[in-house]
N, C-alpha and C positions, 0 to 999 in steps of 0.2 A: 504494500500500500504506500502511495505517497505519503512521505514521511516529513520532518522539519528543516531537511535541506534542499534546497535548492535543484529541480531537475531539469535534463531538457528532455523535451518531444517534439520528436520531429517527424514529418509523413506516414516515416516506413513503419515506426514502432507502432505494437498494438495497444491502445485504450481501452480500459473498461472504467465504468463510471456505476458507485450504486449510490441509490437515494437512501440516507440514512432512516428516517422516518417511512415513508414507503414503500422499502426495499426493491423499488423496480431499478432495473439495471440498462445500461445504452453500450453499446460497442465500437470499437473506431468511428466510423465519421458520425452516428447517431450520439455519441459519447459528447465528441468534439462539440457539437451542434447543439446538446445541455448544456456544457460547461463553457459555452457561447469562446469555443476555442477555434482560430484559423483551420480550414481544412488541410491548406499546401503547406503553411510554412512551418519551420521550428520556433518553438515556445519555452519559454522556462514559468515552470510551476511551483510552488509550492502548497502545501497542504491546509495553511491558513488561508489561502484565496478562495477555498473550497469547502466552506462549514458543513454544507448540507451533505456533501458527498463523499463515500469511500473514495478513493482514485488508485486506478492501480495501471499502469504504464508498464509495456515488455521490459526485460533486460537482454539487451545484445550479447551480455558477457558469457561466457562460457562457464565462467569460475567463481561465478559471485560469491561475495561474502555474505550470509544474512546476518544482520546483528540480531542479537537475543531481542524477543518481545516482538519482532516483524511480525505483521502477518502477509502472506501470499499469496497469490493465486495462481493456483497450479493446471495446467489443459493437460490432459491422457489422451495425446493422438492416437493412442492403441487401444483405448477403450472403444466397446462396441460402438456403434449407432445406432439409433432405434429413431423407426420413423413416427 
């Protein structure tokens, strides 16, 4: 989840966005488009611009560190599909 530092977002990476009260959820550009964020260009975010909403943005990295207390959000490409 976006945390108290400082991030950037840029096109390629993926967005999720949940309403905390609500819990409905938006995904890249539907995300972007809640959180009244550019669709093209790179942004830098942080976590207090966004009271209402969890944010959670890809990590490119391969190796990430998580700190203790993160939470994440995890996709199982190998989990089934169900229509």
């Amino acid at each position: 989840m976006l945390g108290d530092k400082q991030e950037s977002l840029s096109a390629k990476k993926k967005l999720v966005a949940i309403n905390k009260s609500s819990k409905e959820y938006h995904v890249d550009k539907d995300a972007r488009k809640a959180l009244g964020i550019s669709l093209s260009s790179t942004v830098k975010m942080k976590s207090s611009q966004y009271e209402e909403w969890d944010v959670y943005i890809q990590s490119t990295s391969t190796n990430r560190k998580i700190k203790e207390g993160s939470q994440i959000l995890y996709e199982d490409t190998k989990a089934p599909k169900y229509a």
